[in-house]
MARMARMI-447309 format. One record per residue (C-alpha): x, y, z. Coordinates in steps of 0.1 Angstrom, whole numbers, plus 5000, padded with zeros to 4 digits. Example, Ala and Ser with C-alpha at 12.3 -4.5 7.8 and 13.67 -1.06 7.14 Angstrom:
2
512349555078/513749895071/
//
This chain:
403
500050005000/501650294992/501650645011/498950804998/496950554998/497350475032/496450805039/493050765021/492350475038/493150605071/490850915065/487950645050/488050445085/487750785109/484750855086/483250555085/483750535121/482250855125/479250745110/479650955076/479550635050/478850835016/482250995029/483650725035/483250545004/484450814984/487650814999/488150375002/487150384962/490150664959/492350504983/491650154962/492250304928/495750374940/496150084953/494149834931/495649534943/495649574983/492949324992/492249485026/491349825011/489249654987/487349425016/486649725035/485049925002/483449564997/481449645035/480949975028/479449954995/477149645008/476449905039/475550155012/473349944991/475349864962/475149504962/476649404925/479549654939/480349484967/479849104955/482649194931/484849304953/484449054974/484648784951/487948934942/489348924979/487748554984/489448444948/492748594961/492448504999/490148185001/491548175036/489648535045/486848405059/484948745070/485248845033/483448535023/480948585048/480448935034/479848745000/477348525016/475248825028/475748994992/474148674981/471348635002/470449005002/470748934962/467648664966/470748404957/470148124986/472347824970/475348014966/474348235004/473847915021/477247805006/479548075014/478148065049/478847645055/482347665043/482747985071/481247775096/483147465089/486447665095/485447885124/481647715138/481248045162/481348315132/478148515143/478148685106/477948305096/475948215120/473248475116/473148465072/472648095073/469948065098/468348365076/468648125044/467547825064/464648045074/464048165037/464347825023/461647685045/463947475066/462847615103/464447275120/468047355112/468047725111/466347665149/469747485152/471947785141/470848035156/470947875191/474147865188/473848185177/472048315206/474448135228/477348395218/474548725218/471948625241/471249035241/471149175201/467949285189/468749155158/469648795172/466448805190/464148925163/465848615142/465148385173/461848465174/460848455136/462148085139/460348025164/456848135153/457547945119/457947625141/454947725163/456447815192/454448085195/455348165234/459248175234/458848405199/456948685221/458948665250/461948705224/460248935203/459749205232/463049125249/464249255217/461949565220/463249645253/466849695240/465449855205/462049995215/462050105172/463049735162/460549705130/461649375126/460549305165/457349525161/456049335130/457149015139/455449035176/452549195159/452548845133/452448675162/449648825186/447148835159/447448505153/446248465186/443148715183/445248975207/443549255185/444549575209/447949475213/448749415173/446649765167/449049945187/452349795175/451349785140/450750215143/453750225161/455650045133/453350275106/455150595126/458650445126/458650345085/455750515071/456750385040/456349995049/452849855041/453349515056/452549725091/449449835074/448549485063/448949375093/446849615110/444049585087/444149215095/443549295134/440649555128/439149255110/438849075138/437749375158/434749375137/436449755126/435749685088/435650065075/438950145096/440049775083/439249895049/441450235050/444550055065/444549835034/443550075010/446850275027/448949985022/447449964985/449150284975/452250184991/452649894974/450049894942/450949534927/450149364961/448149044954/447249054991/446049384990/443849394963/442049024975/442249205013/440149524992/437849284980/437149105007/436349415022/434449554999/431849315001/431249275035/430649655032/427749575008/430049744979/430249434957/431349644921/434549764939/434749394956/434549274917/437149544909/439949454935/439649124924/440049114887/443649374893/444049064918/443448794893/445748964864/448848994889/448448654888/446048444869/447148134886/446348254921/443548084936/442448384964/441748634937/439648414917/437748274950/437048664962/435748714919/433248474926/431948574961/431748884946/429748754916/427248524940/426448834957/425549024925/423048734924/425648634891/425248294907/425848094870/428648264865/430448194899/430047864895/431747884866/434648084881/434647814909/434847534884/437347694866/439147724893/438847374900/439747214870/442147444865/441447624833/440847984849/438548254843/436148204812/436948504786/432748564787/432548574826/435748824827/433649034801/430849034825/433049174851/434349434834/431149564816/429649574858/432449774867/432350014837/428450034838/428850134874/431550394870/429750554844/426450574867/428550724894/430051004865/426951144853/425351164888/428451324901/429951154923/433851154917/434950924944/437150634941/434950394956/432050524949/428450374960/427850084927/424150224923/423750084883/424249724898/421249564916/420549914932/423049824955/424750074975/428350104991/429150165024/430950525028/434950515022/437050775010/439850875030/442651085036/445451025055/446051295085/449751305099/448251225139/447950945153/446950855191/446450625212/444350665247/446850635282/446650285293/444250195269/444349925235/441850115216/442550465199/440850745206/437450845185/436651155211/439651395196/440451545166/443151535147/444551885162/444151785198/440551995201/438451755220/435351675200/431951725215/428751505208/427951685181/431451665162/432251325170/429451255153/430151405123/427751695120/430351955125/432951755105/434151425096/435151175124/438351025125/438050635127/440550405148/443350525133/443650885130/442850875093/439851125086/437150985068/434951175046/431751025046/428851065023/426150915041/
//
């Protein structure tokens, strides 16, 4: 390594170790370009390029280190993350065996391949790793939150929540510990307790839907279906290709009496995937209650024998949707889900929504407040109720209903 490039390098550690990565980089890529072939200034711009997202980056520089030091096992434990993070199991899972066959205690090892394990639904041996995992960090978040997932994927549903919120005592922002806890409670109908961790998650990574999922999910089984409906329809625009989404929509949309929308979620449900057997189960339901009841049958028995949707049924569908968009056009009503009126006279229950920035929950309460607004006013009878102004539902979101 020559001078100046020691001196790069030296200045890219203090910044890394400051915390200022994008620095950091800058000055390991310059430090590496002159000195191309030092293999430990290119393993440690292999970390912080995978630190910094550039995953192709760093699997090529660390393939280089591992090609000319097969004996460096942290750089081919690196390679086994870049791998895994890649969606590249076989090759993950085999970086991390040959670590572990050289040094069994490795906790980078350790910690990818009982992720892999996880990922390739193989919960017996990755319960095996990362015991011996948690042996060596009985106290990381991290370790924990991995603990616990394996845990609830073998059904050992009361050791994953005693890990899960071991882990949120440490890292009280943990989203992996929030969702994962929150996966785990609803499963057991604890409704209050995944409501507030899935909000709490919501605040932390507004930009995550599976939180939202996940909460609409628990206001289900409150019997909360409008506030069930908004949390997915949230999640929705997060994440606009979701298969679960869309089948969650319709779902909902029909228990709320609005079966054209119901029809609608399904078929953007069914094109995602027209192998998928939820969306075509929620495009009949929502043809049986249209009183369609040939034509679900047929979706059903399509379903069945495995020949799909029938071009003429699918036709159907559309031409109820269009008809009832249209209706809602000329009489006015610009909504997205607006009431299906053309259709069996049916109406829809009211559901447009906007999404306000508060969210509160009541002092030593599960349930939200419904008796504040949104800018801390208490509401009286009459605005609660909606005659001064919308009510917020269960979550804070403010609904504007057309009732």
């Amino acid at each position: 390594m020559t001078a100046t490039a020691r001196k790069a390098f030296e200045e890219a550690i203090a910044l890394e170790q400051s915390g200022d990565l994008d620095k950091a980089l800058v000055s390991y890529l310059r430090a590496q370009e002159m000195s191309p072939q030092d293999t430990e200034i290119a393993y440690r711009t292999a970390t912080a390029l995978l630190q910094a997202g550039y995953l192709e980056e760093a699997q090529s520089q660390l393939r280089r280190v591992v090609f000319s030091e097969p004996e460096n096992l942290n750089a081919r434990a690196s390679l086994g993350n870049c791998h895994l993070l890649l969606g590249d199991l076989e090759n993950a899972a085999q970086n991390f065996r040959e670590v572990l066959e050289l040094k069994p205690e490795n906790r980078n090892a350790l910690y990818g391949y009982a992720s892999v394990c996880l990922k390739q639904d193989n919960p017996r041996e990755a319960n095996e790793v990362v015991n011996r995992l948690i042996a060596i960090l009985p106290d990381s978040p991290a370790v924990l939150s991995l603990f616990a997932s394996i845990q609830a994927r073998n059904g050992n549903s009361a050791p994953a929540i005693a890990a899960y919120r071991k882990a949120l005592k440490t890292e009280p922002n943990s989203l992996d510990a929030l969702l994962g806890l929150s996966e785990v409670l609803l499963r057991r109908k604890r409704y209050d307790e995944v409501i507030e961790l899935t909000i709490k998650a919501n605040e932390i990574a507004p930009a995550e839907p599976h939180a939202l999922e996940i909460l609409s999910d628990a206001l289900v089984g409150k019997g909360a279906l409008r506030d069930a409906y908004e949390a997915a329809e949230a999640a929705l625009k997060l994440r606009p290709a979701s298969l679960t989404c869309l089948v969650r929509l319709s779902v909902l949309s029909r228990k709320l009496d609005d079966q054209v929308s119901a029809l609608s979620f399904a078929l953007k449900a069914h094109d995602i995937d027209t192998k998928a057997q939820e969306p075509l189960n929620a495009l009949g339901a929502a043809l049986a209650a249209l009183k369609y009841s040939v034509q679900a049958r047929s979706v059903l028995t399509g379903l069945a024998s495995g020949l799909g949707l029938d071009p003429s049924v699918r036709k159907l569908a559309e031409d109820i949707v269009a008809s009832a968009a249209q209706a809602d056009q000329h009489s006015g009503d610009d909504s997205v889900h607006a009431p299906a009126r053309a259709v069996a006279d049916m109406t829809s229950a009211p559901r447009d929504a906007e999404i306000t920035a508060v969210r509160e929950t009541q002092t030593g309460k599960d349930t939200v407040s419904r008796n504040k607004a949104p800018d801390g006013r208490q509401l009286g009878p009459e605005t609660a109720s909606g005659k001064d102004g919308p009510a917020p539902n269960l979550l804070g979101l403010q609904r504007r209903d057309r009732t």
